[in-house]
C-alpha positions in Angstrom: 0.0 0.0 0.0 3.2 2.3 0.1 2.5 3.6 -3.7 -1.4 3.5 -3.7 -2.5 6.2 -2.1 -0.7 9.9 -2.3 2.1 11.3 -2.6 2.3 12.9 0.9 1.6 9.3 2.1 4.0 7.8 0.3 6.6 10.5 1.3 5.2 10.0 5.2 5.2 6.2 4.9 9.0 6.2 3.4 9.3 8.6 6.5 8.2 6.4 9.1 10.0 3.6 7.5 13.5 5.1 7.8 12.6 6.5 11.6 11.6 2.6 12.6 14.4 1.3 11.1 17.1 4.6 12.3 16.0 3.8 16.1 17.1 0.7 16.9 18.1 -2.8 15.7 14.8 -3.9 16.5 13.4 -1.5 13.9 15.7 -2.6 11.3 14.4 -6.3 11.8 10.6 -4.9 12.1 11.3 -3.7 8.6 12.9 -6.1 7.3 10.3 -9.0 8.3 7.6 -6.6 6.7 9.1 -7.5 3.5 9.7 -3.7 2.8 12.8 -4.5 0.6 10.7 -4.7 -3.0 8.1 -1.2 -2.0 11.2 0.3 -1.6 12.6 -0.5 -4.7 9.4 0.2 -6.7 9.1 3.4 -5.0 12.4 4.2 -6.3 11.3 3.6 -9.6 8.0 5.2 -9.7 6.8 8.7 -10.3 6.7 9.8 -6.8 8.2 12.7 -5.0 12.1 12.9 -4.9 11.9 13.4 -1.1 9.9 10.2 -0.8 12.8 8.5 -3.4 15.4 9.5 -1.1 13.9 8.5 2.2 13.8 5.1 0.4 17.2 5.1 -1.2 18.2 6.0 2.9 15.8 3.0 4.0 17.5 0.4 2.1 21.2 1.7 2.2 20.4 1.6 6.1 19.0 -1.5 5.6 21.7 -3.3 3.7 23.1 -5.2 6.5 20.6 -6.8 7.3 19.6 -8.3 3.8 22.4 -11.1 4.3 20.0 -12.2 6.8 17.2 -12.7 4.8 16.7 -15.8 2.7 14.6 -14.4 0.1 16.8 -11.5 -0.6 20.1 -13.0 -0.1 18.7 -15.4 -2.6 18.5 -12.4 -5.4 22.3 -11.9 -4.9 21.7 -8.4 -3.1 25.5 -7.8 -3.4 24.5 -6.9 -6.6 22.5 -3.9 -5.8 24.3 -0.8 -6.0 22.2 2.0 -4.3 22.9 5.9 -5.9 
C-alpha cells in the first residue's frame, strides 16, 4: 500500500520507514520482516516525489546489512545492488 494512495503518504510512509528502522536494531528487523525491501525498490522507480525516493534510497542503504539475513533476498544476490 506504500505507492497507492498519495504522494504525501508515500513520502510520510517512506518517512516512518527510515525513523523505525534509524531507532534501533529492533526497527531494522521490524522492517525487514515486513518484506519492505521490493516497496522500496518500486518506490524508487515510480513517479513519486524525490523526497519520498530519497527517504527510500536511505531506507534500504540503512537497511543493507541486514539483507544477508534474509533468505529471500540474499537469494536475489543483493551484493548486486548498487544504491545511488
Amino acid at each position: 500500500m506504500v505507492l497507492k494512495v498519495s504522494d504525501q503518504a508515500t513520502e510520510c510512509t517512506a518517512g516512518t520507514l527510515l525513523a523505525i528502522s534509524s531507532s534501533s536494531q529492533t526497527g531494522q528487523e521490524a522492517v525487514v520482516q515486513a518484506d519492505i525491501f521490493t516497496q522500496m525498490l518500486l518506490l524508487i522507480q515510480s513517479d513519486c516525489t524525490e523526497r519520498a525516493k530519497r527517504k527510500a534510497m536511505e531506507l534500504l542503504k540503512l537497511l543493507r546489512s541486514s539483507w544477508s539475513n534474509d533468505p529471500c533476498i540474499s537469494e536475489y544476490g543483493h551484493a548486486d545492488v548498487v544504491l545511488f
